[in-house]
Every structure is written in C-alpha cells, then in structure tokens.
N, C-alpha and C positions, 0 to 999 in steps of 0.2 A: 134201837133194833137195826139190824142190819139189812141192808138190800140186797134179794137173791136176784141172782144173774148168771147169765148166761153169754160164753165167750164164744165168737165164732170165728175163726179163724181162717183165711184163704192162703195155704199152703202156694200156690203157686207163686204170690205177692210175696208171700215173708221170705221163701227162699232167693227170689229174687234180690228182695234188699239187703238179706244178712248177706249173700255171698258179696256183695257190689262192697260194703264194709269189711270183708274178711271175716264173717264170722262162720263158725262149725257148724254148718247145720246137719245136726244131729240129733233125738229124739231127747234126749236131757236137753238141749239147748232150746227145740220148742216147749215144753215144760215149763223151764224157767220163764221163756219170756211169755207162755199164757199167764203164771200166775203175779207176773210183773205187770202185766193190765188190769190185774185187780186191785182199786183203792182198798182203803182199810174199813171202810164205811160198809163194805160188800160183802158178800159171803158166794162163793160160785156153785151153783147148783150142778152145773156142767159144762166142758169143754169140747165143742165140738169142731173138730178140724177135717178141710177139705182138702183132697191132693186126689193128686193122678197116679197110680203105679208106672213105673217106669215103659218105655214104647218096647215092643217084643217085637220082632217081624224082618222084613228085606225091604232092602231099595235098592234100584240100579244105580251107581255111581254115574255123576253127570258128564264123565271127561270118558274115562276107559271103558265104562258100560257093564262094568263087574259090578257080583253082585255085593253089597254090603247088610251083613246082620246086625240087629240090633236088640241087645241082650243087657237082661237089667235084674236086678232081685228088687221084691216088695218087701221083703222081710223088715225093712225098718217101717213100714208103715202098720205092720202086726204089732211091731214093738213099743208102738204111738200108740195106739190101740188098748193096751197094755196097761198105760198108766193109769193115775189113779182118778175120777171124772174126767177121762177121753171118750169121745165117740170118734170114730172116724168114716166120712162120708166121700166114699170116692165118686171121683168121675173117670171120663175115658181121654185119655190120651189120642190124638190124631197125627197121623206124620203130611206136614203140609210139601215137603218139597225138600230141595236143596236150593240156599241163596250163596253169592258169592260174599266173600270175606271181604270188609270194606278196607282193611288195613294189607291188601294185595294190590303190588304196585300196577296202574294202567300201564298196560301195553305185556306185560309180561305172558310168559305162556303158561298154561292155566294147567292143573291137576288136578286131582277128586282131594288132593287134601288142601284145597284153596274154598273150597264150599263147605258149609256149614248147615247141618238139618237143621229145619223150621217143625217144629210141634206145636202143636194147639190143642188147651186145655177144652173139654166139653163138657157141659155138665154141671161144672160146679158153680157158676152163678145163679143154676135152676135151684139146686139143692139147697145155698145158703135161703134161697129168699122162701123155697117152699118150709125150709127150721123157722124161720123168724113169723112164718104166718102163723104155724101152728103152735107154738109159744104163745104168740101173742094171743091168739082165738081163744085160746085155753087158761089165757092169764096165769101163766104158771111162775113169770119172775115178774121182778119190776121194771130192772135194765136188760138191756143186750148191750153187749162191746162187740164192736164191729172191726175188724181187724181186715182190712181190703183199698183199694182205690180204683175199685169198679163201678161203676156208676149204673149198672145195670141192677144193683141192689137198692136202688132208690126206691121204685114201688115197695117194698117189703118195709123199707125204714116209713116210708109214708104210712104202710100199715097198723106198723108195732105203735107209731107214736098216735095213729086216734082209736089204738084198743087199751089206751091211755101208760103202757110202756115206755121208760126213758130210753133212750139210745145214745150211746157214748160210741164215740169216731175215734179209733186211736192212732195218733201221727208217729211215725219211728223215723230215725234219726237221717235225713239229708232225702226227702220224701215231702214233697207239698202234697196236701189228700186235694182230690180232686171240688172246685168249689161246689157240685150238684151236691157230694157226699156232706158236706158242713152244711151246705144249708137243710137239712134234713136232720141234722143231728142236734140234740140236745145239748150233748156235751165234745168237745173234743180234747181228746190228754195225749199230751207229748211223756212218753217214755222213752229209756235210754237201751241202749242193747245188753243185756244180761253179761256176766261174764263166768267163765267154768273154769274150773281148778284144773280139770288135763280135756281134752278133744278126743270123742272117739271116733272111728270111720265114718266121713261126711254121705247123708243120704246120698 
C-alpha cells in the first residue's frame, strides 16, 4: 500500500537554486520537479507550493533620487495553481532597500544601476508550518516532503513527527540543507533537477 503524502514546497528556495543551475523556472518545471520528490512507495495527496507575487510599487533610486517602478505579473502563479494537486499559498513580498553591487570596483563613481533591490519574503515560513500542523493534527497523510532550508520549519517538523508522521527533507543538487532541518527529519532524498523538452517564459 502506498504512502499518502504531502509536498510542500518553498518557492523562494527552489527558485533560488534552479536559477544558480540554470534551470527554467517556469510552472512545467515546478511540476516536474514536485512530482520528481515523490518515491514510487508514495502516492501525493497534494502539492502545496509557497511564493510571493512579484513587488508592485516605487523606490527612490539611491544615487539620482528618481523615482523607480516596480512592476511584475502574478499570472504564472495562477498557472501553478492550475495544475493538477496544486495549492498555492502566498505570502507578501517586502522591498527591504537598495544594497550596492559587490562586483563594482572600489573607488569608482556610483549610479542607481550599481545597486541592486533587496526583497524579503514574509509570510511563508508561517504558512508552511501552520500546513504541516494541520495535516498532522488531522492525520490526513503519513509523510510530508519538505522542500526548504529554513530552519524556522523545525517546530512544525518536531510537530508532524510526534503526531506520528514521517518527514522526508529533500536535498537538490549543489545545496547542503541546513543540519537543524536533518536532524528533524526522517528521511532525507537527494534528487536531481528535472529536464524539459523546450523553456517557456521564466517566472
């Protein structure tokens, strides 16, 4: 018999590491690689993925003091949405500042395109751990796969595992997961990054 489970996904984290490899992230490419964290042992009850719609808003540039917009579509997170056992649980996006660009040489004279926005995710480490309590509470699967290297998920994994839920940590490829997140887990599975036949417009 199979074990039903439950993917949870932190969008902020995967896109971080698919882009650092080069890979498309794009709604088919998260797809593939949720159902690429599922063993064959498994059966997935549901996939629930977290992200932030893109920042809408103004900032003053740090040099000239003009104003700069920032404009984004969510549409692919509708399209995530979409598929087929998706949920999708957003957070909010914050714009934390402008930082300067480390690969600008000292000493040189500085412009608004030498800084680089700082955003910060909100939100969603609340969300994962408030999914995994109530999963667990309710005993609705057996496993959770934990797809993150946030360490602020650790209460929640302490939770799943004495409402007697496995939890599976999944490593992706040139990525050590954080040691709080292993020792908390049951299991941990190295998979590899997915590949796609053509690339469509990267979120």
């Amino acid at each position: 018999m199979k074990k039903s489970t439950i993917v949870l996904i932190d969008g902020g984290f995967l896109r971080s590491m698919s882009r650092k490899a080069n890979k498309p992230y794009v709604p088919a490419f998260i797809e593939k690689f949720a159902h690429a964290c599922i063993s064959a042992d498994e059966e997935a009850l549901r996939i629930l993925y977290y992200d932030c719609a893109p920042f809408l808003g103004s900032a003053r540039n740090p040099i000239s003091g003009t104003t700069r917009d920032f404009k984004g579509s969510d549409r692919w997170l509708h399209e995530v949405a979409a598929l087929d056992l998706f949920a999708v649980r957003r957070g909010v996006l914050k714009f934390r500042g402008f930082e300067r660009n480390p690969k600008v040489a000292p000493g040189s004279e500085l412009t608004d395109s030498d800084f680089i926005p700082q955003f910060e995710q909100k939100g969603v480490d609340m969300r994962i751990g408030l999914d995994i309590a109530a999963y667990s509470a309710e005993r609705l699967a057996h496993r959770i796969i934990l797809v993150t290297n946030d360490t602020d998920c650790v209460p929640a994994m302490k939770f799943a595992r004495k409402a007697g839920l496995q939890t599976v940590l999944i490593q992706v490829p040139n990525c050590k997961p954080a040691p709080e997140l292993v020792a908390h887990a049951d299991f941990k599975r190295s998979i590899e990054w997915p590949e796609l036949a053509s690339a469509a417009r990267p979120c």
